[in-house]
PDB file of N, CA, C and O in Angstrom:
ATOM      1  N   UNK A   1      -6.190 -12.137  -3.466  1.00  0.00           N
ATOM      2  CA  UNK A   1      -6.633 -12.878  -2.309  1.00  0.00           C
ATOM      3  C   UNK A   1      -6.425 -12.003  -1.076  1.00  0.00           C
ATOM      4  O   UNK A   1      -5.354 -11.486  -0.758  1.00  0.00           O
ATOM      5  N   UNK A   2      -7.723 -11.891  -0.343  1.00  0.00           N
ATOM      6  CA  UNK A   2      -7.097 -11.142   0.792  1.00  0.00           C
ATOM      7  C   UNK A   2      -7.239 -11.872   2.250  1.00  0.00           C
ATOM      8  O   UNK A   2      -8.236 -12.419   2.720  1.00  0.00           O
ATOM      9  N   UNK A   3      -6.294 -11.757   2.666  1.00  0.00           N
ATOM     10  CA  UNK A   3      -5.655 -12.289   3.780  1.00  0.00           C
ATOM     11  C   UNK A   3      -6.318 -11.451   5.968  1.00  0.00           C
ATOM     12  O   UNK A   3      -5.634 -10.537   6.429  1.00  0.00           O
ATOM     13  N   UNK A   4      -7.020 -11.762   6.454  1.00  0.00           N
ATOM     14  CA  UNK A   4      -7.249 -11.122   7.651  1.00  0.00           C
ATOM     15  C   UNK A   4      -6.529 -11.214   8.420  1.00  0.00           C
ATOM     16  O   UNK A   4      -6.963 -10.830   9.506  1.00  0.00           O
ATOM     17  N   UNK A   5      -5.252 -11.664   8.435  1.00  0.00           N
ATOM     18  CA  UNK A   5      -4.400 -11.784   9.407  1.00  0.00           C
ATOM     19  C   UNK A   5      -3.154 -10.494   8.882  1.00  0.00           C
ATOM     20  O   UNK A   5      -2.217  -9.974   9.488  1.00  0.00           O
ATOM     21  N   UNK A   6      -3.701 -10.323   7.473  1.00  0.00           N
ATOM     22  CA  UNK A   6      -2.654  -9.682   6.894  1.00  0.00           C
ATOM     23  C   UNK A   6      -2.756  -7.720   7.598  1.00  0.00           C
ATOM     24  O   UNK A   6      -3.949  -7.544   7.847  1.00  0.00           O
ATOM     25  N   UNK A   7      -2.165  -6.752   7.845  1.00  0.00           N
ATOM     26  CA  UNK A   7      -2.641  -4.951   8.192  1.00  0.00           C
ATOM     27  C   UNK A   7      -2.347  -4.736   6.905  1.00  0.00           C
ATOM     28  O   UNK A   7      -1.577  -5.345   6.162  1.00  0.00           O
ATOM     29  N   UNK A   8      -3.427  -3.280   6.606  1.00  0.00           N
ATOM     30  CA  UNK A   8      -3.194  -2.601   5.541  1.00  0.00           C
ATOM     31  C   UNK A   8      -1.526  -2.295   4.640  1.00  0.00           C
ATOM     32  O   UNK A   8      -0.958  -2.486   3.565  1.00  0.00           O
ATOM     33  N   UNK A   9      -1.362  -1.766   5.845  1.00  0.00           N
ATOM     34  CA  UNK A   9       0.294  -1.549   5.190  1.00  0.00           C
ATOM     35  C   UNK A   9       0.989  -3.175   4.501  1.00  0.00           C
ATOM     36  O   UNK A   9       1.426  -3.345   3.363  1.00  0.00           O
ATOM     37  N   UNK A  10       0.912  -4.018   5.427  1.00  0.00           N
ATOM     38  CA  UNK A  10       1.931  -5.444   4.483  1.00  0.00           C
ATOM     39  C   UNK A  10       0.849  -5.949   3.053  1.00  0.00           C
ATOM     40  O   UNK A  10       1.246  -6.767   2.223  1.00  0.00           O
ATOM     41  N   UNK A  11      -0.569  -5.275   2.983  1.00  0.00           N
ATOM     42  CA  UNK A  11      -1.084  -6.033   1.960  1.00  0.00           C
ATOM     43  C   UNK A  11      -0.671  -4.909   0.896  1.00  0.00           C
ATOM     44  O   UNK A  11      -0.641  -5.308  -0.268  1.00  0.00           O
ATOM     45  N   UNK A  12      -0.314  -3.420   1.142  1.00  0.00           N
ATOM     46  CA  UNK A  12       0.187  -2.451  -0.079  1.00  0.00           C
ATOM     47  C   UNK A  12       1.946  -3.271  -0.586  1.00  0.00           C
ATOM     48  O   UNK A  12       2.459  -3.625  -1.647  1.00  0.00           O
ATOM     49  N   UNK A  13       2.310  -3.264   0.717  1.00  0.00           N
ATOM     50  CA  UNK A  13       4.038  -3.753   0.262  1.00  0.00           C
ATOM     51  C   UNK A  13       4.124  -5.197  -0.673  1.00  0.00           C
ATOM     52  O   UNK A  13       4.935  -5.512  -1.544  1.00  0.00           O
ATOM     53  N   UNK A  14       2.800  -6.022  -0.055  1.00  0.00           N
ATOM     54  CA  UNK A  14       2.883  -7.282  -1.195  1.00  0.00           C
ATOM     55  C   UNK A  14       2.738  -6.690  -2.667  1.00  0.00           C
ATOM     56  O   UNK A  14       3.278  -7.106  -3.691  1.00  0.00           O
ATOM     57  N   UNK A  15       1.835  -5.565  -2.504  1.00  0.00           N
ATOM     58  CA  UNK A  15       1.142  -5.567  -3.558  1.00  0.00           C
ATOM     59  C   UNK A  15       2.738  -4.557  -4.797  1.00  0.00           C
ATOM     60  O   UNK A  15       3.014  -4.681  -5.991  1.00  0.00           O
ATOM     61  N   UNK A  16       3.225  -3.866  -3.918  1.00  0.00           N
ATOM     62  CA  UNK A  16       4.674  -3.240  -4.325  1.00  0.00           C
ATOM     63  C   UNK A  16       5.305  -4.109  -4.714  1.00  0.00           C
ATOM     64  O   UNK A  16       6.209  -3.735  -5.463  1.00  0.00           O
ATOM     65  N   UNK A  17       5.238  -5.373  -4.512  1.00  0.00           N
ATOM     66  CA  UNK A  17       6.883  -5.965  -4.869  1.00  0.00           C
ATOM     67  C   UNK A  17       6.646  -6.448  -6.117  1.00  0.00           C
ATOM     68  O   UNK A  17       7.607  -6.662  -6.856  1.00  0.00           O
ATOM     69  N   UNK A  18       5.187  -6.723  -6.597  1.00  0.00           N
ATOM     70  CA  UNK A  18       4.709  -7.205  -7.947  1.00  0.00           C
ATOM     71  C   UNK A  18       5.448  -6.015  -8.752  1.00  0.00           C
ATOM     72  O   UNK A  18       5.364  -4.794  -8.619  1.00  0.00           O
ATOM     73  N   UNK A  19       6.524  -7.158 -10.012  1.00  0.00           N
ATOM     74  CA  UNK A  19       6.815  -6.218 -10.547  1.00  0.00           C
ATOM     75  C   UNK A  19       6.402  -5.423 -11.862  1.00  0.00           C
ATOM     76  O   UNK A  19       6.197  -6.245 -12.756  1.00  0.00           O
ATOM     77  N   UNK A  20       6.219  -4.187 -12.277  1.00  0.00           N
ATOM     78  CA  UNK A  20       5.599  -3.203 -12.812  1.00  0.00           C
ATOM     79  C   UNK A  20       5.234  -3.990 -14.878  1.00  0.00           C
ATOM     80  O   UNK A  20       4.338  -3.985 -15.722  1.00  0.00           O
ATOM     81  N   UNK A  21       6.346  -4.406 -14.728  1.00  0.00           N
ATOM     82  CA  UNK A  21       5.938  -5.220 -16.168  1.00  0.00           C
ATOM     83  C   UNK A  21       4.800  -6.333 -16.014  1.00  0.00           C
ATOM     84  O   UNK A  21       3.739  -6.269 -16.636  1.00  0.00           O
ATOM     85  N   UNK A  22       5.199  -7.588 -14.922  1.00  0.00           N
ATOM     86  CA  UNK A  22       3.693  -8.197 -14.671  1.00  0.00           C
ATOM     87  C   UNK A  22       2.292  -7.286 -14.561  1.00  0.00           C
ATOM     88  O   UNK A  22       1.229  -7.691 -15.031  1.00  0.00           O
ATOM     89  N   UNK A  23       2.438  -5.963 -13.855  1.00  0.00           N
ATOM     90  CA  UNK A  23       0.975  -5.373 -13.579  1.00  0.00           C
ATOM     91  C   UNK A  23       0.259  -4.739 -15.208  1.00  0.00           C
ATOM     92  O   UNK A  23      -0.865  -4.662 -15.705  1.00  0.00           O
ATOM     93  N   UNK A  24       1.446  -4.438 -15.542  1.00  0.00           N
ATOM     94  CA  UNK A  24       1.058  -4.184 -16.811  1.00  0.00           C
ATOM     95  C   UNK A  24       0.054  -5.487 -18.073  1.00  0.00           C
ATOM     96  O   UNK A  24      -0.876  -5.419 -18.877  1.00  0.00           O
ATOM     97  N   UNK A  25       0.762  -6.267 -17.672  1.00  0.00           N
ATOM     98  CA  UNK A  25       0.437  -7.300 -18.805  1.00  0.00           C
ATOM     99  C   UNK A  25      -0.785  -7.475 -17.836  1.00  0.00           C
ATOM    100  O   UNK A  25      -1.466  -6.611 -18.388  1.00  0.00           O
ATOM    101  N   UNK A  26      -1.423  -7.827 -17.033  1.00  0.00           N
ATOM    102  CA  UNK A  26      -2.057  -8.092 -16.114  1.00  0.00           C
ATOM    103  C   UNK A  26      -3.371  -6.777 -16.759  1.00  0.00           C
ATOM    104  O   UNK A  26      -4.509  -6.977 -17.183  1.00  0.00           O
ATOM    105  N   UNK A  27      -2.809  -5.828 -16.636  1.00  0.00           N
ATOM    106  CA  UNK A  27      -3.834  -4.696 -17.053  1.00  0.00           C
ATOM    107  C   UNK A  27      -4.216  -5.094 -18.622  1.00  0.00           C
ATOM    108  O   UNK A  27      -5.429  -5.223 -18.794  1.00  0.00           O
ATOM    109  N   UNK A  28      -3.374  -5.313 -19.811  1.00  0.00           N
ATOM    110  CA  UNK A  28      -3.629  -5.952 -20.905  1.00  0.00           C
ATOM    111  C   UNK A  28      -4.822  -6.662 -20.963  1.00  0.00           C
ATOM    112  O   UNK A  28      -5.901  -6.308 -21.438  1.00  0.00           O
ATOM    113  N   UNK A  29      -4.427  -7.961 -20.292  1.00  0.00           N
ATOM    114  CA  UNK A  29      -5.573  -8.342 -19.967  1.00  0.00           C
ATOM    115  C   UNK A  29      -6.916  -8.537 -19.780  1.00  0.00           C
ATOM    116  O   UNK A  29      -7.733  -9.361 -20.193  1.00  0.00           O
ATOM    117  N   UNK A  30      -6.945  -7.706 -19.151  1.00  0.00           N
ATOM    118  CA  UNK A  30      -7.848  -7.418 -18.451  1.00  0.00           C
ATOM    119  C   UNK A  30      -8.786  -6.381 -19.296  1.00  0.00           C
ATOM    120  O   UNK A  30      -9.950  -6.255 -18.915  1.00  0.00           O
ATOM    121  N   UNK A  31      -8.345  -5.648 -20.401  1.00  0.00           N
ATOM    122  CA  UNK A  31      -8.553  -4.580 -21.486  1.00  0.00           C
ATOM    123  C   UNK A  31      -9.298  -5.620 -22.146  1.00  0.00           C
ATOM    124  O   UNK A  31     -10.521  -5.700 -22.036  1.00  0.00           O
ATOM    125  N   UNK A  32      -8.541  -6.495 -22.891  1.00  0.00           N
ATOM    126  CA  UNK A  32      -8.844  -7.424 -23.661  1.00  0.00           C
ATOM    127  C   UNK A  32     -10.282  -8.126 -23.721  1.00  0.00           C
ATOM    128  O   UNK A  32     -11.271  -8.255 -24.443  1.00  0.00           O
ATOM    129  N   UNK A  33      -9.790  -8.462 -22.594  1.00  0.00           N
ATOM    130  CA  UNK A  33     -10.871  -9.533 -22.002  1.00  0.00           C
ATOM    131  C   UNK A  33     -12.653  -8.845 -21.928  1.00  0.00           C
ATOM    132  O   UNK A  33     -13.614  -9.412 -22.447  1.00  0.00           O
ATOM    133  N   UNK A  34     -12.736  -7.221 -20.975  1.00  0.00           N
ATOM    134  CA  UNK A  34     -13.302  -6.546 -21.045  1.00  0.00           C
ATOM    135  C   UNK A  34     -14.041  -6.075 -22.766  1.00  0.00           C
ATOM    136  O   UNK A  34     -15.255  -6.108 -22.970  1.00  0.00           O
ATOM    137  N   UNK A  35     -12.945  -5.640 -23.899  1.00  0.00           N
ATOM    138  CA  UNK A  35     -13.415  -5.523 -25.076  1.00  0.00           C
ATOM    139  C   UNK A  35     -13.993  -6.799 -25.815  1.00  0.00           C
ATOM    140  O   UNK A  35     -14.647  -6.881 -26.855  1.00  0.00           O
ATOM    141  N   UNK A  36     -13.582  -7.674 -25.021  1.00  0.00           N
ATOM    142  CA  UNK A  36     -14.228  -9.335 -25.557  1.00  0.00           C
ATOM    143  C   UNK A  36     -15.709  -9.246 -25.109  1.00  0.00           C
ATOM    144  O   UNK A  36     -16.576  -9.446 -25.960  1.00  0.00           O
ATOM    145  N   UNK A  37     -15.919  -9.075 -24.347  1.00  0.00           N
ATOM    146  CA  UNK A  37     -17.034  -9.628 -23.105  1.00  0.00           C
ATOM    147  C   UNK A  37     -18.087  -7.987 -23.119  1.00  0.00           C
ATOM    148  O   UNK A  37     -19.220  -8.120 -22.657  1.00  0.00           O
ATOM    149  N   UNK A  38     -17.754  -6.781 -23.548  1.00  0.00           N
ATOM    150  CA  UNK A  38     -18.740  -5.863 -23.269  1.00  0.00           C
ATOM    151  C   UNK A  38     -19.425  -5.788 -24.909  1.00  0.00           C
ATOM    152  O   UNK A  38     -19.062  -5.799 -26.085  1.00  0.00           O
ATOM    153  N   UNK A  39     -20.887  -5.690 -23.917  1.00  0.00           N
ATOM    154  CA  UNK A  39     -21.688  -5.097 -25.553  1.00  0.00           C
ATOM    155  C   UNK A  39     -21.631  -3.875 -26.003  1.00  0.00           C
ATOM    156  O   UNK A  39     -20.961  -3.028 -25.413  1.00  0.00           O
ATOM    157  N   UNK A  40     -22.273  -3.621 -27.033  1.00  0.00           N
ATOM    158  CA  UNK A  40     -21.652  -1.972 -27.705  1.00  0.00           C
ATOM    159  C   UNK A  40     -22.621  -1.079 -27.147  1.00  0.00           C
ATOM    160  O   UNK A  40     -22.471   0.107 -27.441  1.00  0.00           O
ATOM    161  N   UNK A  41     -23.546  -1.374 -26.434  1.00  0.00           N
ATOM    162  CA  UNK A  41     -24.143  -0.107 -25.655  1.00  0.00           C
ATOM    163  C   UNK A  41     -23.269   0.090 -24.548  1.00  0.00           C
ATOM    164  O   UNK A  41     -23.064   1.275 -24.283  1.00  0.00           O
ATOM    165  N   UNK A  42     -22.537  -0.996 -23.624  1.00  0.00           N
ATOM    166  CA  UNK A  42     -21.755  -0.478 -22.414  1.00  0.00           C
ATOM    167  C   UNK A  42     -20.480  -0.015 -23.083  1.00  0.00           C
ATOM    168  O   UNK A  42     -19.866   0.718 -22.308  1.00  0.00           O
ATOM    169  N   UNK A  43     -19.702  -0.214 -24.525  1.00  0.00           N
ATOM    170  CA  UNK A  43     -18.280   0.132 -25.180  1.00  0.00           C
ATOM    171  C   UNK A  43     -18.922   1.576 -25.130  1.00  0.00           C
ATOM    172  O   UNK A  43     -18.291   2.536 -24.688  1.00  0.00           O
ATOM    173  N   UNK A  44     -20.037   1.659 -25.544  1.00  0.00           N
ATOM    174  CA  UNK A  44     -20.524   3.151 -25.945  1.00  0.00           C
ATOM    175  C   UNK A  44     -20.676   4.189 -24.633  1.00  0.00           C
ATOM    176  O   UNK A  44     -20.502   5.407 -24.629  1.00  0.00           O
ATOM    177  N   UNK A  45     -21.031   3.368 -23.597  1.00  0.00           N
ATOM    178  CA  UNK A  45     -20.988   4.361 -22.421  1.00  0.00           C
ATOM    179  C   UNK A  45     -19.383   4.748 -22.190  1.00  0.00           C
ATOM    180  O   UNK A  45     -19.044   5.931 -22.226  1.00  0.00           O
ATOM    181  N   UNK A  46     -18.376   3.645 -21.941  1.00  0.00           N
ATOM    182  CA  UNK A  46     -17.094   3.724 -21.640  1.00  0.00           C
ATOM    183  C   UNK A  46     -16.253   4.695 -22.744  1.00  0.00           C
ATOM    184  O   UNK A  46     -15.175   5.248 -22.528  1.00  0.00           O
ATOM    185  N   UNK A  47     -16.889   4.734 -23.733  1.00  0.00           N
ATOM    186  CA  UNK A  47     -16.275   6.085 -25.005  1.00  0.00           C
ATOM    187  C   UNK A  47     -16.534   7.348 -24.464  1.00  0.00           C
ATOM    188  O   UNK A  47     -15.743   8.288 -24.378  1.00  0.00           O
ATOM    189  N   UNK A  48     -18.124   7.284 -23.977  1.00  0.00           N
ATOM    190  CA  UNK A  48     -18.582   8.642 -23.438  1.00  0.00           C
ATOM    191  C   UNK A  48     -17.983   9.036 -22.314  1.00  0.00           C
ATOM    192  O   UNK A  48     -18.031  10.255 -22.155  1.00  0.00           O
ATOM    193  N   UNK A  49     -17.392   8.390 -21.410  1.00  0.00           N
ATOM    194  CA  UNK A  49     -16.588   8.978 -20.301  1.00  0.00           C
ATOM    195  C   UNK A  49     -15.159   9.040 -20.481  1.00  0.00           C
ATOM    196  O   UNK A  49     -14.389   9.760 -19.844  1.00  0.00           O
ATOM    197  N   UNK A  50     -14.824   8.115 -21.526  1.00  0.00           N
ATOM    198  CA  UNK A  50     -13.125   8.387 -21.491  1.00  0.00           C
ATOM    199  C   UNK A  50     -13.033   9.733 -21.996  1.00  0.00           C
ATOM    200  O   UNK A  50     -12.101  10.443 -21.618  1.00  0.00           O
ATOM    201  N   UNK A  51     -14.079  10.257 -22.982  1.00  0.00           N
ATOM    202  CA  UNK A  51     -14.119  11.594 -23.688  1.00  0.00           C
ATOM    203  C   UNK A  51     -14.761  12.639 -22.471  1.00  0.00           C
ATOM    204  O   UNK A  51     -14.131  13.695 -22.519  1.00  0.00           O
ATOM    205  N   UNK A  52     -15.515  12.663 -21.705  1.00  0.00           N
ATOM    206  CA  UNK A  52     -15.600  13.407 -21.098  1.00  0.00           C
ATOM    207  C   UNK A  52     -14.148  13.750 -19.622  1.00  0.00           C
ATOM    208  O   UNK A  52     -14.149  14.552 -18.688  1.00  0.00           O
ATOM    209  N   UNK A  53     -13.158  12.754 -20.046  1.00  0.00           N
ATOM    210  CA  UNK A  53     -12.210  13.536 -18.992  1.00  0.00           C
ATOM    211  C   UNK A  53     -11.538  14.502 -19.723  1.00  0.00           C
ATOM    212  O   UNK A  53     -10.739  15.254 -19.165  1.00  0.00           O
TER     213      UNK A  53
END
């Protein structure tokens, strides 16, 4: 949620205090959800670039 009353800097420090195990599971997630929901021509693009780094 972003906030306009909020400056750059206090919306990084909110975003710091989240702690590193929630962001994680949060990223899980979000993996998951993504391998749920993409078809195998876009899995197939996302293979081709994880391999090209």
């Amino acid at each position: 949620m972003t906030f306009e009353w909020e400056t750059e800097d206090e919306r990084l420090l909110r975003f710091m205090k989240i702690p590193p195990k929630k962001k994680l599971e949060w990223l899980q997630e979000m993996h998951e959800f993504m391998v749920k929901c993409s078809s195998k021509r876009t899995m197939a693009i996302r293979r081709k670039l994880r391999e090209m780094k």
